[in-house]
Structures are given as structure tokens and as C-alpha cells.
C-alpha positions as CSV (number, residue, x, y, z in Angstrom):
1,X,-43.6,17.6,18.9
2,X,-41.6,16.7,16.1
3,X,-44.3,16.2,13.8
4,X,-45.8,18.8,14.2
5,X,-42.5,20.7,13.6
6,X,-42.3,18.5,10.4
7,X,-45.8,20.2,9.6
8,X,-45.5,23.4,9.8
9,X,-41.7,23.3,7.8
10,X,-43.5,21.3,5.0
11,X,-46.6,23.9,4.7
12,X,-43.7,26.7,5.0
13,X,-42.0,25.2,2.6
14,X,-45.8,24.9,0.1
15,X,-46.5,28.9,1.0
16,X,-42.5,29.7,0.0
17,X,-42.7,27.5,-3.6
18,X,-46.8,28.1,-4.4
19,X,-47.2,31.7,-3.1
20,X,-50.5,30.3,-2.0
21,X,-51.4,29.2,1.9
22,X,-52.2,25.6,2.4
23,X,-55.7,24.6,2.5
24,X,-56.5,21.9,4.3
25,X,-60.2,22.0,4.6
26,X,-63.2,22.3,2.1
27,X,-65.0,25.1,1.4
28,X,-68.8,25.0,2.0
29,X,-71.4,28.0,1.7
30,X,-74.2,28.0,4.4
31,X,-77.5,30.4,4.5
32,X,-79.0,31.9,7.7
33,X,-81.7,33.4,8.4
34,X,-80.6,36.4,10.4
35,X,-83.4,38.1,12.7
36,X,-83.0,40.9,15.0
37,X,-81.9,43.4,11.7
38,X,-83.9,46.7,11.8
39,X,-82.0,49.0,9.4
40,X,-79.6,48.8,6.4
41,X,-77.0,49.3,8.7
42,X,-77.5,46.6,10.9
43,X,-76.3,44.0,8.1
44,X,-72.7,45.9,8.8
45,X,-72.7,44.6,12.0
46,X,-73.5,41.3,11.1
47,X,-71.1,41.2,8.2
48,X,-68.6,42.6,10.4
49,X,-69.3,39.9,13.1
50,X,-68.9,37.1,10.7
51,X,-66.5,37.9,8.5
52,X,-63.9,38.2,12.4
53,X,-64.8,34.0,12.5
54,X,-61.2,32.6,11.4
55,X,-61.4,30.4,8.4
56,X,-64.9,32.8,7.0
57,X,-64.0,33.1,3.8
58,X,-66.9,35.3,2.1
59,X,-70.3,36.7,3.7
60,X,-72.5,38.4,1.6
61,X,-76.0,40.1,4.3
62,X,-78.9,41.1,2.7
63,X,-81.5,43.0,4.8
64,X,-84.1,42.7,2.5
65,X,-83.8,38.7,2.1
66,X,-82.8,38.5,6.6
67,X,-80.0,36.7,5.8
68,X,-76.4,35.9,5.3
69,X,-74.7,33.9,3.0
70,X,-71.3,32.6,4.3
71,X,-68.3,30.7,2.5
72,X,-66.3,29.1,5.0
73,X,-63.4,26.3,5.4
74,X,-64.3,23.7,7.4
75,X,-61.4,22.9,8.8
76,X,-61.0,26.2,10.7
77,X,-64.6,26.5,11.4
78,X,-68.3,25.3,11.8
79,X,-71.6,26.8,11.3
80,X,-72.0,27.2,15.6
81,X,-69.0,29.5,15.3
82,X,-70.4,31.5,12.9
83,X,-73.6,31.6,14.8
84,X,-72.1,32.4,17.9
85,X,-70.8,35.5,16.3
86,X,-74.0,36.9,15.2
87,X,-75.2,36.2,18.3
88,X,-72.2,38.1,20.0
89,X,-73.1,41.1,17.8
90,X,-76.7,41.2,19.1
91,X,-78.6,39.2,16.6
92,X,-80.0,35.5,16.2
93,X,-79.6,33.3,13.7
94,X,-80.0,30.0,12.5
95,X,-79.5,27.8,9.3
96,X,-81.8,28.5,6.7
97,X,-83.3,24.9,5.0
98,X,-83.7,24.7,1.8
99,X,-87.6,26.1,0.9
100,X,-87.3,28.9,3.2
């Protein structure tokens, strides 16, 4: 318990003399394809749906292209979580390999 009292006083004390939030975890950028999308609007949805995953730090959904590009810490999240949200909104998705 005390440790993790320790913790949180020292990032505190980072936020209070940076002005900046501690990052912990590195930042990676993942593409999905993203199927299900009918319309222009649906890529709202799926922006919206992604962008509620703690630690998503960017999405960017093109409709044209079927797919999301996400920037996220990894610390606070993995690519399943993401997933899991588009899926939650009513879509699929999956990681989109290099080539595709």
C-alpha cells in the first residue's frame, strides 16, 4: 500500500512541476481494417467507439480506405481493446498487415 501511495505522490508531484501527465507507456500506431461501414457516417461511430478506449490517443477512419488508424499507449491499452470497441459499436475489425 505504501508504494503505491509513494507512486501516485511522486507522479503528482511530476504533473504539479512539468504541467505534463506522466507517461509511462510507449506510443504505437496500429491499422485496421474496419468492415461493416456503409455510409460516411458510419466512420463517426467507429471513431467515436475508439477514441472512448482509455489510453487511445489519436484515430483517424477513413470510409473510403475501410479503416482506422489508431495511436495508442500501451500501457493503458492493447489492440483487443480497441477491437472490442468497434465491435461494441456494431462493426468488425481486425489488424491490417502490412500489403493490405
Amino acid at each position: 500500500m505504501k508504494k503505491i501511495i509513494l507512486i501516485l505522490l511522486a507522479s503528482v508531484t511530476l504533473l504539479f512541476i512539468t504541467g505534463q501527465p506522466l507517461k509511462a507507456g510507449e506510443v504505437k500506431t496500429v491499422k485496421l481494417e474496419v468492415t461493416g461501414m456503409t455510409c460516411g457516417l458510419c466512420t463517426k461511430a467507429v471513431k467515436r467507439s475508439i477514441s472512448s478506449v482509455e489510453g487511445v490517443e489519436k484515430v483517424e477512419v477513413s470510409y473510403k480506405k475501410k479503416e482506422a488508424r489508431v495511436e495508442y499507449d500501451t500501457v493503458e491499452t492493447n489492440v483487443k481493446e480497441i477491437i472490442n470497441a468497434v465491435s461494441n459499436a456494431g462493426y468488425g475489425a481486425h489488424l491490417k498487415t502490412e500489403g493490405q
